[in-house]
C-alpha positions in Angstrom: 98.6 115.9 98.2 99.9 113.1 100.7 99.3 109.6 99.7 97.9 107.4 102.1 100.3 105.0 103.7 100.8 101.2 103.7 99.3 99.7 106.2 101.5 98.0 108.8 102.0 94.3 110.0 100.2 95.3 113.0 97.4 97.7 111.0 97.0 94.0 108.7 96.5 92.0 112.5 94.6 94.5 113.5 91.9 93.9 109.8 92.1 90.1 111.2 90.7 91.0 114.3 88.8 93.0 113.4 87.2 90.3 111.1 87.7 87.7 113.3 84.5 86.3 115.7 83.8 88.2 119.0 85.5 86.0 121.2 87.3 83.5 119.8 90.8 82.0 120.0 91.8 83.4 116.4 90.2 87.4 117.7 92.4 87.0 120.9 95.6 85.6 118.4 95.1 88.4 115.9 95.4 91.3 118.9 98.1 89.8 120.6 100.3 89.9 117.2 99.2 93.4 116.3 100.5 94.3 119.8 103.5 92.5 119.4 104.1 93.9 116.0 103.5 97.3 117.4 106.6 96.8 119.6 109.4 94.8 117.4 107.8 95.6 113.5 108.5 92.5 112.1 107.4 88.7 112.4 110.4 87.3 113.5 111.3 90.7 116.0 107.2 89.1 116.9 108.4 86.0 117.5 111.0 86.6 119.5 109.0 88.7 122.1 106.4 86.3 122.0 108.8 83.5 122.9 109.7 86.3 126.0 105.9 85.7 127.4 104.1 83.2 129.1 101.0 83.0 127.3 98.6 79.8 127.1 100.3 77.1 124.8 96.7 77.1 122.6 97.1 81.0 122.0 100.5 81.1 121.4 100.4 78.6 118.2 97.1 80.4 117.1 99.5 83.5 117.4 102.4 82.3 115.2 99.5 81.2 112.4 98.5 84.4 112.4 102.1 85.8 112.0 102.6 83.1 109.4 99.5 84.3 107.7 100.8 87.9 108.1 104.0 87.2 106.4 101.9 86.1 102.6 102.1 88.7 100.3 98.6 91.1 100.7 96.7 90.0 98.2 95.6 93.2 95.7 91.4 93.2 95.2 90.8 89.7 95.6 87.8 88.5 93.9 85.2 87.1 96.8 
């Protein structure tokens, strides 16, 4: 039997969005950085490529919160 694999800095980005309010600034933050992580697989690899695009100054530090955010240890069966 296979056993389910960890999910991924971009799989995690992608939960954000995912929880995240249709339309807002922290939805459109979350995306981006799954996309990003898609492509390089780690924050700073993220980073870097963000740094690479022109994106709107209030998106790109909403991005690197989320990155920062990504980079905590996933907390196992929190208690909410």
């Amino acid at each position: 039997m296979k056993r389910a694999a960890a999910p991924t800095l971009a799989d995690r980005a992608r939960e954000l969005q995912a929880l995240a309010a249709v339309g807002s600034n922290r939805r459109r933050a979350a995306g981006v950085a799954a996309v990003l992580l898609d492509s390089s697989r780690t924050t700073a690899g993220a980073r870097r490529l963000l740094a690479r695009h022109r994106v709107p100054a209030e998106l790109k530090s909403a991005v690197l919160e989320v990155l920062a955010e990504l980079e905590q240890p996933a907390l196992e069966g929190g208690s909410e």
